[in-house]
Predicted model as a PDB file, atoms N, CA, C, CB and O in Angstrom, pLDDT in the B-factor column:
MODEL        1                                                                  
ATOM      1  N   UNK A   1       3.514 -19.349 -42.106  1.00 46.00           N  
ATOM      2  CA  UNK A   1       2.997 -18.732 -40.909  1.00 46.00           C  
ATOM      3  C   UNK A   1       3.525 -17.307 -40.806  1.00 46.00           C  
ATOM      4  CB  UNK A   1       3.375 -19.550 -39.666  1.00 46.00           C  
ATOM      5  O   UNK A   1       4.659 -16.953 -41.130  1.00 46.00           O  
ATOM      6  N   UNK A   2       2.573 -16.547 -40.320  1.00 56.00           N  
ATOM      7  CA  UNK A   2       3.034 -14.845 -40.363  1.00 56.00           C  
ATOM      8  C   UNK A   2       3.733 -14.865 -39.249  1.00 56.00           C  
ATOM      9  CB  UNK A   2       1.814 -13.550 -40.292  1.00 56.00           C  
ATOM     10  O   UNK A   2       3.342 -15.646 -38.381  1.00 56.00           O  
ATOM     11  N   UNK A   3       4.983 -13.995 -38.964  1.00 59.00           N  
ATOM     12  CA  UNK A   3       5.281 -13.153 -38.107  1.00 59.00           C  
ATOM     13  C   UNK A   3       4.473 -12.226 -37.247  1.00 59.00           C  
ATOM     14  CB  UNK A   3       5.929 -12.623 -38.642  1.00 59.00           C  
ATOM     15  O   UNK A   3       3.954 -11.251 -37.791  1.00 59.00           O  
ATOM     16  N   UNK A   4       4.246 -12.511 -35.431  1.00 65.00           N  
ATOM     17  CA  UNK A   4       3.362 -11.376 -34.970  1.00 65.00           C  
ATOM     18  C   UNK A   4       3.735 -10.361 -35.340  1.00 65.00           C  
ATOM     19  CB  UNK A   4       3.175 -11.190 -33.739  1.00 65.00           C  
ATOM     20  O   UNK A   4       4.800 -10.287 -35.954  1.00 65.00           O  
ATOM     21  N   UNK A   5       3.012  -9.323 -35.092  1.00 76.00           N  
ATOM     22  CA  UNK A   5       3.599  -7.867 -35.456  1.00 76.00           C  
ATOM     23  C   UNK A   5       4.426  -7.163 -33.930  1.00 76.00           C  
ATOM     24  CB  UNK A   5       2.043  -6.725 -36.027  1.00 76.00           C  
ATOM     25  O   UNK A   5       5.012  -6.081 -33.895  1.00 76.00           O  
ATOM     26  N   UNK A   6       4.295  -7.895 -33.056  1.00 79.00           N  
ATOM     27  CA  UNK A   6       5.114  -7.663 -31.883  1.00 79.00           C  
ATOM     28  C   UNK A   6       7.002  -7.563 -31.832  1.00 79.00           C  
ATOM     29  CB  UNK A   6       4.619  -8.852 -31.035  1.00 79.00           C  
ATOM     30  O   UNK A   6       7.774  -7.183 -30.951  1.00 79.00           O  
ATOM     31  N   UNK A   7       7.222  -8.119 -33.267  1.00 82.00           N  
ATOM     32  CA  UNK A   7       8.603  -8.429 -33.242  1.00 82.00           C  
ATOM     33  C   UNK A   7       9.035  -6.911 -33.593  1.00 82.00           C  
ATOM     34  CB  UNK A   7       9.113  -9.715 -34.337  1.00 82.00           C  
ATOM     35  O   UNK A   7       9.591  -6.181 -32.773  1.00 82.00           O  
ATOM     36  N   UNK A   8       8.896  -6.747 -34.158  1.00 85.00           N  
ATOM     37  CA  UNK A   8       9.236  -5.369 -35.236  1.00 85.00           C  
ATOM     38  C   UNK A   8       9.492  -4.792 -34.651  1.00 85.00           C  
ATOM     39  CB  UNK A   8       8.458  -4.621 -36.074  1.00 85.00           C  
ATOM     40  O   UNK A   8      10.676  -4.463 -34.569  1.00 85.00           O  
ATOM     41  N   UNK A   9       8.523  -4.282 -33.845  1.00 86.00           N  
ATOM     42  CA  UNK A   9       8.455  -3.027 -32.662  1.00 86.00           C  
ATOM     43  C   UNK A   9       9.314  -3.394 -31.299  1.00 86.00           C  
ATOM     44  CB  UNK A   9       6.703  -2.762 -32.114  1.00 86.00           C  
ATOM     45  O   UNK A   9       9.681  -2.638 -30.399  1.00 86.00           O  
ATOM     46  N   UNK A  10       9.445  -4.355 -31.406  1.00 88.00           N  
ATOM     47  CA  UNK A  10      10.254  -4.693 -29.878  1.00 88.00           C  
ATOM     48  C   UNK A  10      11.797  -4.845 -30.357  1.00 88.00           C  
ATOM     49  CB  UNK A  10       9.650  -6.403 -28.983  1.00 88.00           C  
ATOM     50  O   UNK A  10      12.772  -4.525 -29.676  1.00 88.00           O  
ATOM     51  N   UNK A  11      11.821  -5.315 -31.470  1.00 91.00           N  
ATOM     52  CA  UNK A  11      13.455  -5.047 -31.864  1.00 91.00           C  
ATOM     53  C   UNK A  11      13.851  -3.740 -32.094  1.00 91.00           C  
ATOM     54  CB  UNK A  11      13.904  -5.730 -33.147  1.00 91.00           C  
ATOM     55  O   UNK A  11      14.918  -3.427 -31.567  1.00 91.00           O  
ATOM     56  N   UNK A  12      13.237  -2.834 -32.786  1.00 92.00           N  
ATOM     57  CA  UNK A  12      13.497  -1.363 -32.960  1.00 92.00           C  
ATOM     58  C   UNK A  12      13.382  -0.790 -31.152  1.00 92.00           C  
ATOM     59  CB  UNK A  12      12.098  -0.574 -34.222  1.00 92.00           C  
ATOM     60  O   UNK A  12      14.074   0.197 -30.903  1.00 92.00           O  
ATOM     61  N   UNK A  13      12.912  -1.125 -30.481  1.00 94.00           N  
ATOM     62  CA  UNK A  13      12.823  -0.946 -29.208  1.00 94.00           C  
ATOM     63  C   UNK A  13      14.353  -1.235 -28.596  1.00 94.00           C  
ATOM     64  CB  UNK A  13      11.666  -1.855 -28.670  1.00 94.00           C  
ATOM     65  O   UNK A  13      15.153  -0.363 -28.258  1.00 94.00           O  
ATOM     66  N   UNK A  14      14.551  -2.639 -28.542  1.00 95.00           N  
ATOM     67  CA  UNK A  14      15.770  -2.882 -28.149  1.00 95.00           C  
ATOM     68  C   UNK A  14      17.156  -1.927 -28.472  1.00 95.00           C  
ATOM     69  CB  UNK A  14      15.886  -4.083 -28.625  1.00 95.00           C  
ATOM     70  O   UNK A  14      17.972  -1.248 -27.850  1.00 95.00           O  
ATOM     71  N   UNK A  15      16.836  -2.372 -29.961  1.00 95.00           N  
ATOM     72  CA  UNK A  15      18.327  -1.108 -30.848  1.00 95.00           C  
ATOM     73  C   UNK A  15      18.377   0.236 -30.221  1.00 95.00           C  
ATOM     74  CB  UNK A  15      17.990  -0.545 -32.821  1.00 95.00           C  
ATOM     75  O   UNK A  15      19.461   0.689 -29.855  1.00 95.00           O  
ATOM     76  N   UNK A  16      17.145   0.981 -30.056  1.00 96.00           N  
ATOM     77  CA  UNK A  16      17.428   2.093 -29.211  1.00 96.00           C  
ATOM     78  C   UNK A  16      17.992   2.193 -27.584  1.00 96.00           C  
ATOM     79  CB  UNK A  16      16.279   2.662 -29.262  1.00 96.00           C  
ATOM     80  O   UNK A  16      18.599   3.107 -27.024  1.00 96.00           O  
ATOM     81  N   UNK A  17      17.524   0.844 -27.067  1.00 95.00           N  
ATOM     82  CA  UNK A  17      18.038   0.698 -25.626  1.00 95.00           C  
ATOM     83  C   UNK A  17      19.248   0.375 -26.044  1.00 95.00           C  
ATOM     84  CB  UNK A  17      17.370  -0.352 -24.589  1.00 95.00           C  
ATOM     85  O   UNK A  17      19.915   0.879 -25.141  1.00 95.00           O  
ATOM     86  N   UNK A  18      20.122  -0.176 -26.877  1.00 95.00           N  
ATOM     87  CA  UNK A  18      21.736  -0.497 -26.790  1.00 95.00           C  
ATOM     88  C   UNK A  18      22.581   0.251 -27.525  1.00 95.00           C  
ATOM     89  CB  UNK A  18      22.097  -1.818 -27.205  1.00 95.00           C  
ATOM     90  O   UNK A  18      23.796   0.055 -27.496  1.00 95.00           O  
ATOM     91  N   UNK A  19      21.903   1.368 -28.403  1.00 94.00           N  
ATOM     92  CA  UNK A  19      22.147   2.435 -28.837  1.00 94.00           C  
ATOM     93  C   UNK A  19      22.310   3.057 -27.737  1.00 94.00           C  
ATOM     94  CB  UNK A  19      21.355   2.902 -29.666  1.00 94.00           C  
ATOM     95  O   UNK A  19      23.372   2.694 -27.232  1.00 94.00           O  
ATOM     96  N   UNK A  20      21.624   4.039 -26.935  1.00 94.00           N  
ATOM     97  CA  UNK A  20      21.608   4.730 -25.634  1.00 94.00           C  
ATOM     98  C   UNK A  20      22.603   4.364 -24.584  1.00 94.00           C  
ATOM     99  CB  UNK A  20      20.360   4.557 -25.066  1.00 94.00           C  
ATOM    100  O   UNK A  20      23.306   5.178 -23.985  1.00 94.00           O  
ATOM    101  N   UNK A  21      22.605   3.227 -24.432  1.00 93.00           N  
ATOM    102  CA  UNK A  21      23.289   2.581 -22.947  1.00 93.00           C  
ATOM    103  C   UNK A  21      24.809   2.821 -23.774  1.00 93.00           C  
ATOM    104  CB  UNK A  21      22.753   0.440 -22.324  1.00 93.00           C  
ATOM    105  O   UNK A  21      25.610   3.457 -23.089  1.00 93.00           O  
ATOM    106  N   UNK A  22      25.218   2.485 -24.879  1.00 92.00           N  
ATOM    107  CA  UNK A  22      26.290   2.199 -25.541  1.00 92.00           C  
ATOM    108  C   UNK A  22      26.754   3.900 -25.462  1.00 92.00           C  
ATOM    109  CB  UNK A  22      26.005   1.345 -27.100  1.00 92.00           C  
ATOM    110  O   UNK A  22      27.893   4.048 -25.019  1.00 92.00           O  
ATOM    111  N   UNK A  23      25.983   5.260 -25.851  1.00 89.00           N  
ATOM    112  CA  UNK A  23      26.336   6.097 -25.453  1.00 89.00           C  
ATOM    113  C   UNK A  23      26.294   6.484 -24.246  1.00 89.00           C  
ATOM    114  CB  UNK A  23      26.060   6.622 -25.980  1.00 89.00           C  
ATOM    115  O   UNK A  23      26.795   7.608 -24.292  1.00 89.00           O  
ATOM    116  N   UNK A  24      26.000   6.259 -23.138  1.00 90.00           N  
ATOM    117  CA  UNK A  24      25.961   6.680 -21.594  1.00 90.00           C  
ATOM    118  C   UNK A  24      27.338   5.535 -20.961  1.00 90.00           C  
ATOM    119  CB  UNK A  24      24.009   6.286 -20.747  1.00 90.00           C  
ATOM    120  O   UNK A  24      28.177   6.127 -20.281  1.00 90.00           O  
ATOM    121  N   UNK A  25      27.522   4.338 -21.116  1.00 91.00           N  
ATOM    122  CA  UNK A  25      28.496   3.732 -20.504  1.00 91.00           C  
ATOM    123  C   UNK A  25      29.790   3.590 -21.369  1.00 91.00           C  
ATOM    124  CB  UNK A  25      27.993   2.513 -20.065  1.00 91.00           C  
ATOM    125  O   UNK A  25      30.496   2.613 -21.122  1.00 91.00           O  
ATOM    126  N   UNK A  26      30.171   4.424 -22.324  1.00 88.00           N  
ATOM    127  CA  UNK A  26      31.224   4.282 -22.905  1.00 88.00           C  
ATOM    128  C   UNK A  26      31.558   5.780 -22.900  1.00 88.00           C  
ATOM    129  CB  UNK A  26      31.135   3.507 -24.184  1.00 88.00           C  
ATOM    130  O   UNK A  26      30.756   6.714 -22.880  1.00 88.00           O  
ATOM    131  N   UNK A  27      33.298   5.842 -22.929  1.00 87.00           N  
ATOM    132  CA  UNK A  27      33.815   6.874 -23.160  1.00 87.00           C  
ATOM    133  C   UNK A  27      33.304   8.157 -23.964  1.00 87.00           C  
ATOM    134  CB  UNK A  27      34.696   6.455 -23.551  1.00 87.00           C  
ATOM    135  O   UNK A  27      33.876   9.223 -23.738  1.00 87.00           O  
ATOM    136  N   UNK A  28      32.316   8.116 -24.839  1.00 80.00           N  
ATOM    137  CA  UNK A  28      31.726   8.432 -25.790  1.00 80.00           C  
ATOM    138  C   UNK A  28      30.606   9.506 -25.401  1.00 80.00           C  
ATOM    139  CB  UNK A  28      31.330   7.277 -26.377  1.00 80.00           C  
ATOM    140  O   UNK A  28      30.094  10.442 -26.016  1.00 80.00           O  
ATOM    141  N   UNK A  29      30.420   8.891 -23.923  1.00 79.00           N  
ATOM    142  CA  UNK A  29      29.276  10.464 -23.327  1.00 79.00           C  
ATOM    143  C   UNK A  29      29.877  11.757 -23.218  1.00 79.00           C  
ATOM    144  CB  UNK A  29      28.649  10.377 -21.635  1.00 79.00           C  
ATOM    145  O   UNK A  29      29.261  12.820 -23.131  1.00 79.00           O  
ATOM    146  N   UNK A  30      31.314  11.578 -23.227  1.00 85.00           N  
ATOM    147  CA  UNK A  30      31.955  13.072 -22.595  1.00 85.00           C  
ATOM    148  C   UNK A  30      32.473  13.650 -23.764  1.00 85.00           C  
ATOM    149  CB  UNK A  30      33.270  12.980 -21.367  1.00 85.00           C  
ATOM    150  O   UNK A  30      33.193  14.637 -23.616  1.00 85.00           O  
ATOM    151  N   UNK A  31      32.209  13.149 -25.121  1.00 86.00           N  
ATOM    152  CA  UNK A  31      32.218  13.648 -26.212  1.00 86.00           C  
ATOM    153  C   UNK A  31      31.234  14.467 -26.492  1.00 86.00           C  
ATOM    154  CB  UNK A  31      32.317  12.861 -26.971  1.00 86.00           C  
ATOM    155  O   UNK A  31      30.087  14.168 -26.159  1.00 86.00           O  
ATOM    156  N   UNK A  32      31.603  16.006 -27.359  1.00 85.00           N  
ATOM    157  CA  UNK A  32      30.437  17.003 -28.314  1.00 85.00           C  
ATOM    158  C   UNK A  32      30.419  16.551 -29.789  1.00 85.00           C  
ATOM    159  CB  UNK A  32      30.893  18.807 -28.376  1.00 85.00           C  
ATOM    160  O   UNK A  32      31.369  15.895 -30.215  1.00 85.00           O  
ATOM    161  N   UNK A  33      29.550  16.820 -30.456  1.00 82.00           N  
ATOM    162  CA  UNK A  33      29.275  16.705 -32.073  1.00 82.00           C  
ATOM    163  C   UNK A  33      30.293  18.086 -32.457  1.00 82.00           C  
ATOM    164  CB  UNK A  33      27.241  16.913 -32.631  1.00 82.00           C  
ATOM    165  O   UNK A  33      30.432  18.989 -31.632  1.00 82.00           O  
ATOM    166  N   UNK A  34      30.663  18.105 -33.188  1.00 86.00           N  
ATOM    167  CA  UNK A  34      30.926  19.351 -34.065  1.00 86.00           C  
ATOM    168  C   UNK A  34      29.853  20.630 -33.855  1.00 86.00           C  
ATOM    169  CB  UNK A  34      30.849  18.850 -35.653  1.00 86.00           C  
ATOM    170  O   UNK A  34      30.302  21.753 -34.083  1.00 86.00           O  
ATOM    171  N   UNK A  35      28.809  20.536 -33.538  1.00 88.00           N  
ATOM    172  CA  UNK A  35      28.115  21.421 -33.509  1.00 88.00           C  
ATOM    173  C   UNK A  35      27.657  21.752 -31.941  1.00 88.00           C  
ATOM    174  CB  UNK A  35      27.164  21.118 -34.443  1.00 88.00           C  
ATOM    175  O   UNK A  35      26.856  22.523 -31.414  1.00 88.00           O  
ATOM    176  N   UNK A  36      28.604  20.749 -31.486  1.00 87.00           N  
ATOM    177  CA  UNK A  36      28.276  21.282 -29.673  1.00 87.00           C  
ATOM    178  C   UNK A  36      27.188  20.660 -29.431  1.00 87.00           C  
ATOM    179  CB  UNK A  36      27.946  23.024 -29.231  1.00 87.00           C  
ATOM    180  O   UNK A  36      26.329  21.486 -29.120  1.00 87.00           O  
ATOM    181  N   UNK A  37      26.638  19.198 -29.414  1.00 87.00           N  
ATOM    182  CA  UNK A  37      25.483  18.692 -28.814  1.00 87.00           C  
ATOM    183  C   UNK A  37      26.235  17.578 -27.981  1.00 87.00           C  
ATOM    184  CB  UNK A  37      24.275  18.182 -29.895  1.00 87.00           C  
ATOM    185  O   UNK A  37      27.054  16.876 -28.575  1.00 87.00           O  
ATOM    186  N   UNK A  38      25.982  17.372 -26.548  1.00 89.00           N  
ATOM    187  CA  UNK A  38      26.562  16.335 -26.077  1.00 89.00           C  
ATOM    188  C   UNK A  38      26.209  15.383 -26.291  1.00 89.00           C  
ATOM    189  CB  UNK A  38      26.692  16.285 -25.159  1.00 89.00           C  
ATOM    190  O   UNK A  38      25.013  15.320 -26.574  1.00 89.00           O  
ATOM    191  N   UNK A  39      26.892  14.288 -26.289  1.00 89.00           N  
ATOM    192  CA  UNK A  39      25.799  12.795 -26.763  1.00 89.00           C  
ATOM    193  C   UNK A  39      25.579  11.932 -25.662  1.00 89.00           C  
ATOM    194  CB  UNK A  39      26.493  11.652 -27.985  1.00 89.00           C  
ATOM    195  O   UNK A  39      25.320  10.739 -25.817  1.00 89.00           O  
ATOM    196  N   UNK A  40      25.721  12.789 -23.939  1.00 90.00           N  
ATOM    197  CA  UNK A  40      24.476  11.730 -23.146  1.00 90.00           C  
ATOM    198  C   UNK A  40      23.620  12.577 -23.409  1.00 90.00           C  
ATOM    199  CB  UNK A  40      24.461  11.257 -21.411  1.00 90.00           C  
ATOM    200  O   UNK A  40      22.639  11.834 -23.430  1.00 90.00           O  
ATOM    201  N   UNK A  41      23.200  13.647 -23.646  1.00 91.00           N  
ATOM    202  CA  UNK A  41      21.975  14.094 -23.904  1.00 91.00           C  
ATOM    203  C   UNK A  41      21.133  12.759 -25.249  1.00 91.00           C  
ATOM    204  CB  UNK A  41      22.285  15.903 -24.495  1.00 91.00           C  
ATOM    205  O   UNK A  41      20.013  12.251 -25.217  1.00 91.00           O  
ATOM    206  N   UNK A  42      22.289  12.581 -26.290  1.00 90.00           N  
ATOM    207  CA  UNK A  42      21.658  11.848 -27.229  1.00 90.00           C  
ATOM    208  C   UNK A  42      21.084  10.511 -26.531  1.00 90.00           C  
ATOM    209  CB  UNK A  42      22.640  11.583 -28.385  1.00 90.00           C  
ATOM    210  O   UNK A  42      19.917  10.125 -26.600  1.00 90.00           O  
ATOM    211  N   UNK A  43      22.230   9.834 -25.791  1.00 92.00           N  
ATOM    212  CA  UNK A  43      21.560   8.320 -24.984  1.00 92.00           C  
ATOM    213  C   UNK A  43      20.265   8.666 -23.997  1.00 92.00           C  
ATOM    214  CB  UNK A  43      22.913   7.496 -23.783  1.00 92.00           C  
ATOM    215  O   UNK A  43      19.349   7.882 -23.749  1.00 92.00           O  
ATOM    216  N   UNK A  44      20.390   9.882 -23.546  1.00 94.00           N  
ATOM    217  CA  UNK A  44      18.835   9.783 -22.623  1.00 94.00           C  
ATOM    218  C   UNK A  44      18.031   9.633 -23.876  1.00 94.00           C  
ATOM    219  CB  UNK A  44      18.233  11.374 -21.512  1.00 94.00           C  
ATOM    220  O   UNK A  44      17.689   8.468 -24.077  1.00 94.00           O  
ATOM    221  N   UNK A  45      17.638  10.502 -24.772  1.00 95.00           N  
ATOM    222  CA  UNK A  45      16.615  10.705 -25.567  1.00 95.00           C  
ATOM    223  C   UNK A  45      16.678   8.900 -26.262  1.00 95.00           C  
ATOM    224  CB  UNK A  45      16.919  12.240 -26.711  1.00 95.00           C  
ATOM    225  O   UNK A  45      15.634   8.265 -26.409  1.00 95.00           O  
ATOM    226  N   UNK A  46      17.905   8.371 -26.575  1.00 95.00           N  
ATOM    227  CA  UNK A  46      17.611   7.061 -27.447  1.00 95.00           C  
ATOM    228  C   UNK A  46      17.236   6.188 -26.273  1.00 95.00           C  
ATOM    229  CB  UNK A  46      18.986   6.397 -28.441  1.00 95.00           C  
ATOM    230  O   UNK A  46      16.466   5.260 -26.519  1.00 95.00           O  
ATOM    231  N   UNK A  47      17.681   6.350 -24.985  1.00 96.00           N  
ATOM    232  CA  UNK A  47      16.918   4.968 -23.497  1.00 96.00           C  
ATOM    233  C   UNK A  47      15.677   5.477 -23.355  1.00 96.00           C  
ATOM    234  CB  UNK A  47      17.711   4.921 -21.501  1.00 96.00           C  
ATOM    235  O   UNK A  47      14.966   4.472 -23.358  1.00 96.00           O  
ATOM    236  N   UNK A  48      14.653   6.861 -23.177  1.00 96.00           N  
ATOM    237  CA  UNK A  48      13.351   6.838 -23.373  1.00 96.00           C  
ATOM    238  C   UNK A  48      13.135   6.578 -24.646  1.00 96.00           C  
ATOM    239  CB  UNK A  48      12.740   7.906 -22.990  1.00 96.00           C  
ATOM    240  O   UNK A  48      12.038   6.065 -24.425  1.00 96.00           O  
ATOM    241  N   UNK A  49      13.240   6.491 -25.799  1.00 95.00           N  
ATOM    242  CA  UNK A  49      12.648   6.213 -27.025  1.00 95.00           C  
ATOM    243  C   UNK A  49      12.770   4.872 -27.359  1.00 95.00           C  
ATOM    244  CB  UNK A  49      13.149   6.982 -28.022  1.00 95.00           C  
ATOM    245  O   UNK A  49      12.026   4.427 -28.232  1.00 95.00           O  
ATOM    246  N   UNK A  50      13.606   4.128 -26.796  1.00 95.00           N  
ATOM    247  CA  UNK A  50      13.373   2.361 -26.171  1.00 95.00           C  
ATOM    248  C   UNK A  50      12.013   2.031 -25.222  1.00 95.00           C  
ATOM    249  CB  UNK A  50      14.834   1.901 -24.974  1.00 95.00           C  
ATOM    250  O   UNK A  50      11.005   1.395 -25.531  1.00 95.00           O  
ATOM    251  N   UNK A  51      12.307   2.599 -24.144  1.00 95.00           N  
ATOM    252  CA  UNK A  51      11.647   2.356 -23.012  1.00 95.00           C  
ATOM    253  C   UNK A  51      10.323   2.653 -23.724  1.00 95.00           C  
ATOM    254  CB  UNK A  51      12.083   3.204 -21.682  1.00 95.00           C  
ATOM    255  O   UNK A  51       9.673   1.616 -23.595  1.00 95.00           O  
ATOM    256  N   UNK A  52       9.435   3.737 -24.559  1.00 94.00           N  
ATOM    257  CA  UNK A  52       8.513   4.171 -24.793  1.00 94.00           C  
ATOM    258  C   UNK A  52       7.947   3.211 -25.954  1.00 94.00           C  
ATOM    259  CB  UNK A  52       8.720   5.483 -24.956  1.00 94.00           C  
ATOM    260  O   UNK A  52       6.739   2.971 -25.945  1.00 94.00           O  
ATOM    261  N   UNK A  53       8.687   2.705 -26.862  1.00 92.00           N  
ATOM    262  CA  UNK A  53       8.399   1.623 -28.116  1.00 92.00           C  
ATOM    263  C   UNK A  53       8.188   0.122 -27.284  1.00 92.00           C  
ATOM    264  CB  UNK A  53       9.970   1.527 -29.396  1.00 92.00           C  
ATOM    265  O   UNK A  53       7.123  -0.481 -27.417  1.00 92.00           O  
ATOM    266  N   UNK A  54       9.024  -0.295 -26.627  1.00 92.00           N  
ATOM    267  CA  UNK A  54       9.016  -1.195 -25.392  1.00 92.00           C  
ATOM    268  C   UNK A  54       7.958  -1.098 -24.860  1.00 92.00           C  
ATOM    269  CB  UNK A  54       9.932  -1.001 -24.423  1.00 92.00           C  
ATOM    270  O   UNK A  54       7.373  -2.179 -24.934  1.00 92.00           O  
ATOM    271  N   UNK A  55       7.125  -0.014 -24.114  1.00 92.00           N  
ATOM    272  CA  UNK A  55       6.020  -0.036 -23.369  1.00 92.00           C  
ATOM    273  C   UNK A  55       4.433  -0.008 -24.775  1.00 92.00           C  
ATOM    274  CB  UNK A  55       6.244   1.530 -22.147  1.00 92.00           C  
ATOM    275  O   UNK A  55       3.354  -0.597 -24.713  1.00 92.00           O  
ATOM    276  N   UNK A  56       4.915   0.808 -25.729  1.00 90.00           N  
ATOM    277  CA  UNK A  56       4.286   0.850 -26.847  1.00 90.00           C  
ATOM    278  C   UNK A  56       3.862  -0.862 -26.930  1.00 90.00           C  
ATOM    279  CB  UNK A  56       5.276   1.555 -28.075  1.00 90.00           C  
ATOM    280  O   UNK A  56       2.792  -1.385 -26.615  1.00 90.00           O  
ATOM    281  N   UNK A  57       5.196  -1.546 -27.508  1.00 88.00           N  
ATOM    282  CA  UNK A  57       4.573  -3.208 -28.224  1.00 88.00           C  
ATOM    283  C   UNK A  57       4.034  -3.975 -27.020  1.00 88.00           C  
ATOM    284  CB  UNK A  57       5.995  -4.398 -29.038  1.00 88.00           C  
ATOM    285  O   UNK A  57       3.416  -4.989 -27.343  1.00 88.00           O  
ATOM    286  N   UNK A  58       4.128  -3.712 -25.571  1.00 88.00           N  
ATOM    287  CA  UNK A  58       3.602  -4.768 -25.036  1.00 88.00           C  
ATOM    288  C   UNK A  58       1.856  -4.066 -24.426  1.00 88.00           C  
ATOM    289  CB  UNK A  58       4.842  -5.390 -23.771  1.00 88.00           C  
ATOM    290  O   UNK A  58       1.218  -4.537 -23.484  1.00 88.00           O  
ATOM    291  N   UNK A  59       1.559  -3.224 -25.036  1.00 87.00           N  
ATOM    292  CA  UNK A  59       0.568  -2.420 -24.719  1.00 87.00           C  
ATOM    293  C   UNK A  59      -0.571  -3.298 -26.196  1.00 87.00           C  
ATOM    294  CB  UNK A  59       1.151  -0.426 -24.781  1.00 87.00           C  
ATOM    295  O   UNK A  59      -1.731  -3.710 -26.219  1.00 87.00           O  
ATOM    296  N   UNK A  60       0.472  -3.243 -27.150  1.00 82.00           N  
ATOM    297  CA  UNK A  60      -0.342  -3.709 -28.342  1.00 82.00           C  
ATOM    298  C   UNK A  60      -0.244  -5.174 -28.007  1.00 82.00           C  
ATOM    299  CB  UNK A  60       0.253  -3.272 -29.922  1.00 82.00           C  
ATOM    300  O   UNK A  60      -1.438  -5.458 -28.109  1.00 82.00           O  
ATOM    301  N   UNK A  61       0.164  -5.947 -27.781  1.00 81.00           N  
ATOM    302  CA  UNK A  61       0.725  -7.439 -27.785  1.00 81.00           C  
ATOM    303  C   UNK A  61      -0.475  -7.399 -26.483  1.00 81.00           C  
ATOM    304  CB  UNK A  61       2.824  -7.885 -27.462  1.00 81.00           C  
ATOM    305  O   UNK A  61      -1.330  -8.226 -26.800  1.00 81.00           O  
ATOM    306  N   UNK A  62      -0.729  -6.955 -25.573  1.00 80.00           N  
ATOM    307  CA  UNK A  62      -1.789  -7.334 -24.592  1.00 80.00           C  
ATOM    308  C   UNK A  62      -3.301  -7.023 -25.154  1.00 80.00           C  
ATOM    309  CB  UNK A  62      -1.521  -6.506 -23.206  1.00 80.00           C  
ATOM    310  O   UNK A  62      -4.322  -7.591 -24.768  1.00 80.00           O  
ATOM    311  N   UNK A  63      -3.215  -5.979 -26.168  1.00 79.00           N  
ATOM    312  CA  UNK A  63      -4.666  -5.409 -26.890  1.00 79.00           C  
ATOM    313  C   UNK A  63      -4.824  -6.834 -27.911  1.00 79.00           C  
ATOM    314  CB  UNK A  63      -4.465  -3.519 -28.006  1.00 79.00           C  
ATOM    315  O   UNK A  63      -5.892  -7.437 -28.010  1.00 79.00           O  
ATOM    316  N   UNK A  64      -3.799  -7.164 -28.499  1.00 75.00           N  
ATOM    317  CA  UNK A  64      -4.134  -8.378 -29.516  1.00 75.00           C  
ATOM    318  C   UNK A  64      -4.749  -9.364 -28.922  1.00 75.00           C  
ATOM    319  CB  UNK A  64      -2.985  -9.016 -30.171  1.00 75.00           C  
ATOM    320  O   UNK A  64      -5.778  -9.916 -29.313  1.00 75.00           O  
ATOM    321  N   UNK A  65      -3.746  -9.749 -27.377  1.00 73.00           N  
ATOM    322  CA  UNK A  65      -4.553 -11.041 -27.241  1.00 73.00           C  
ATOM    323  C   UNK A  65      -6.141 -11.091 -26.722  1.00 73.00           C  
ATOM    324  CB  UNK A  65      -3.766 -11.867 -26.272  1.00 73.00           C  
ATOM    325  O   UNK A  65      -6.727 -12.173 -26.742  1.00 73.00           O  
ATOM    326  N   UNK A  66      -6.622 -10.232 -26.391  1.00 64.00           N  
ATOM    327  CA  UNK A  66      -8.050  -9.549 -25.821  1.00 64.00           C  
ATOM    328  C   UNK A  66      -8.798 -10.226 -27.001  1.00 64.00           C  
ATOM    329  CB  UNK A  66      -8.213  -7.565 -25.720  1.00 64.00           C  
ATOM    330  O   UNK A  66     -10.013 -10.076 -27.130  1.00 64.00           O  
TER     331      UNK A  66                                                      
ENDMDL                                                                          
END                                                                             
């Protein structure tokens, strides 16, 4: 039996939401890169790029069952 194709996209979804949150609620936001980029700037960009793959697979997962 195949795998839906809903999984894929919703796990890469997730990893970016606990990627993100993991930089915004840990000590780790008030850290710079070496090159001076803050990294809650990095967790906003990785919690919308969850939220957007997230809204992405259940957009497709509702077109499939149609």
């Amino acid at each position: 039996m195949r795998k839906p194709k809903f999984w894929r996209p919703a796990s890469v979804a997730t990893a970016f939401l606990v990627l993100g949150l993991v930089c915004l609620l840990t000590p780790m936001r008030t850290v710079t890169t070496t090159h001076g980029f803050p990294t809650w700037i990095l967790g906003i960009f990785l919690l919308a790029g969850g939220v957007g793959l997230w809204v992405d697979a259940l957009i497709g997962r509702a077109r499939d069952r149609d």
